[in-house]
N, C-alpha and C positions, 0 to 999 in steps of 0.2 A: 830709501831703505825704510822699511817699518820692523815689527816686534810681532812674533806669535808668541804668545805666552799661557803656560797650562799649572798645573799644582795639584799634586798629590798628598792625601793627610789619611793617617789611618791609625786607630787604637785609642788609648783613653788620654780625655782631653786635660790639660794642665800639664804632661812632660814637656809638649812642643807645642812649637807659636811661630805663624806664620803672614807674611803680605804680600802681596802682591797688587801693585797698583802700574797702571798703561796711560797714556793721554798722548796725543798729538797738539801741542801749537797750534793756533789755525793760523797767527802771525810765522810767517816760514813756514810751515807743515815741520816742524821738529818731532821727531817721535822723541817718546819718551819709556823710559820703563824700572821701575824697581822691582827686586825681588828679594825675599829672605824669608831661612827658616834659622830658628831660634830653640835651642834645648834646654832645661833646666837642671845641667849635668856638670857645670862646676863647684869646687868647693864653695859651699854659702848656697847654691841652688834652692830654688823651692820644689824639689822634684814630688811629683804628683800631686804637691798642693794644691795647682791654680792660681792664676793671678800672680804668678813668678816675672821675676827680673825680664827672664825675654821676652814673652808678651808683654811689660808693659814698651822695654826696647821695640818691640816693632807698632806696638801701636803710638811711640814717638818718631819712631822712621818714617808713618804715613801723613803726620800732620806737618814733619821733617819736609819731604816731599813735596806736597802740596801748599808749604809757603815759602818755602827756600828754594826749591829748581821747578817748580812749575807758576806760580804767580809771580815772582820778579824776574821773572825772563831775562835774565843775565844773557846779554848778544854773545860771550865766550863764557861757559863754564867754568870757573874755576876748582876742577876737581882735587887740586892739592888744600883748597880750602874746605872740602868739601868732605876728605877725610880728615881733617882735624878735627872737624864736626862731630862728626860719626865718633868718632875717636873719645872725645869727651863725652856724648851720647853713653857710651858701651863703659865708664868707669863705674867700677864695683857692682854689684851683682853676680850670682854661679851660675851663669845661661853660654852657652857659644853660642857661635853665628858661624853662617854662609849667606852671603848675599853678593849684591852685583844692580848697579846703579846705571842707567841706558841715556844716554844722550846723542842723539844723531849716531856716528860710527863711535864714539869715544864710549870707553865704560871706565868704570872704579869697583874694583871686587872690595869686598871687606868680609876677614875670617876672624874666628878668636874659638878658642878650644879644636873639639874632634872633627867639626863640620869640616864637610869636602865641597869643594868645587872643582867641576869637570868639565876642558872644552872639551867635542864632539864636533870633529868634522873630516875631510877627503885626503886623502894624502894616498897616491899611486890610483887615483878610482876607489878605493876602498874607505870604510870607517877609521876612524882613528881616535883615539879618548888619548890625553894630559891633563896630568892633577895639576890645578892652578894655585891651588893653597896647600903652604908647604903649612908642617904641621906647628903648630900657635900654641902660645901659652895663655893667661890671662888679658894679655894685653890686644887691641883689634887691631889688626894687619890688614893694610892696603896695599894696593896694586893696581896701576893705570894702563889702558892699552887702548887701541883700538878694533872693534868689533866688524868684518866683512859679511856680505851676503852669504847664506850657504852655510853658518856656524853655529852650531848651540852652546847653549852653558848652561848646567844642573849644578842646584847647589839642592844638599840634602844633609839629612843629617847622618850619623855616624850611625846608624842602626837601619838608614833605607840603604845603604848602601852593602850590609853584608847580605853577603847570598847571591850578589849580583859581580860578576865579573869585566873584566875591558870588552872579551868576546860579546854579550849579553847586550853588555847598555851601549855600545857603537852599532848595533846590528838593531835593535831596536830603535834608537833613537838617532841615527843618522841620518843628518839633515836631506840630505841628497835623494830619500826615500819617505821623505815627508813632503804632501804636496799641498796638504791646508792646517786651519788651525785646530781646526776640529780632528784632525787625524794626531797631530801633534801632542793632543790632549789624551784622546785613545790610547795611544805608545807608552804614554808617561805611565795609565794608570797600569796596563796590563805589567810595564816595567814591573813597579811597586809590586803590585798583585804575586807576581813571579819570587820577587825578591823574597816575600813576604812569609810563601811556603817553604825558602830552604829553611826561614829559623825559626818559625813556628811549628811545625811538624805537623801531627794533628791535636794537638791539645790546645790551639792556638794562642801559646805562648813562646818567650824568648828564649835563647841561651840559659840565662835566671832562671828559669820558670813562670816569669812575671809577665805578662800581658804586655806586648808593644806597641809603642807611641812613635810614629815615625812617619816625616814630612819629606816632600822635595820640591823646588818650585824647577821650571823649563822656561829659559829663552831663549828663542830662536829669532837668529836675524836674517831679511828674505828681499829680493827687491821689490820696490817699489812695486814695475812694474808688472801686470798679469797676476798680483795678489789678489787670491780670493782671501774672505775674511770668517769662511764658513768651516 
């Protein structure tokens, strides 16, 4: 099994902060994948400052990453250790999170505030969206599962997501009707794009009035075999 992975960002920079980082193992072929978008929307936030609590949270998620589950190549994961991590990572600051950590079939979500995560996939032949993060206070929530071929998961924040319904974002972004990665990427932005004109109008501003700042990252898990990577 591998990772297609896409991300969508759009509006003024400093409300949201976001990563996305991929690698394979070449010991085992282990895919790998992180994702997360990050707001600067709770009490104590630095909203439209810059340089707020969740950016620098996700730019400790990628150094997180790349020396905790990708250079000590732990033979089993230990993802309950892994949100504790996270978990002391995410004290104090006004940012939420959506994110989702990819290790071979196994994942670890982790939410805190408004952010949504949403799998996306087949149930009867059709699409099918469940919110995987029940809705969080300050504190970062975990959740471990395992990830099959043929599934997505969108984590976004609470502002790509109005405008966009279950009908919308299963029909667009239904894994079953995504054949590469490059198409994948396509879906995500037209998604956004779509979402973008129900609450901007034409003044392209929010609900507020106020100019939006809104991310989503896409993981999709695919087989191995007969991936194209284009």
């Amino acid at each position: 099994m591998r990772y297609w992975t896409s991300y969508f960002r759009e509006g003024p920079e400093g409300e949201t902060a976001l990563t996305l980082q991929q690698a394979t193992r070449i010991r085992g072929r282990v895919p790998l994948a992180l994702a997360c978008v990050c707001g600067e929307d709770l009490p104590g936030g630095d909203l439209g400052k810059g340089g707020g609590a969740g950016e620098a949270f996700c730019l400790g998620l990628t150094d997180w990453f790349h020396g905790r589950v990708l250079a000590r190549r732990d033979p089993e994961p230990d993802f309950e250790a892994y949100g504790r991590e996270l978990q002391g990572m995410a004290r104090g600051g006004g940012f939420s999170a959506a994110g989702i950590l990819c290790v071979r079939d196994r994942f670890l979500l982790f939410y805190r505030g408004k952010q949504r995560i949403c799998l996306i996939h087949s149930r009867f032949l059709r699409p099918a969206v469940k919110l995987l993060s029940p809705g969080a206070g300050e504190a970062l929530g975990t959740k471990v599962g395992c990830l099959e071929p043929g599934v997505g998961i969108l984590c976004g924040t609470e502002r790509f997501y109005r405008g966009i319904g279950d009908k919308e974002l299963g029909g667009c972004l239904f894994p079953g009707a995504i054949g590469s990665r490059r198409q994948a990427a396509r879906r995500l932005t037209e998604l956004g794009r779509y979402g973008g004109l129900g609450i901007r109008g034409r003044c392209g501003a929010g609900e507020d009035g106020k100019a939006c700042s809104r991310a989503a990252v896409f993981v999709m898990a695919v087989e191995e075999k007969g991936c194209d990577g284009d």
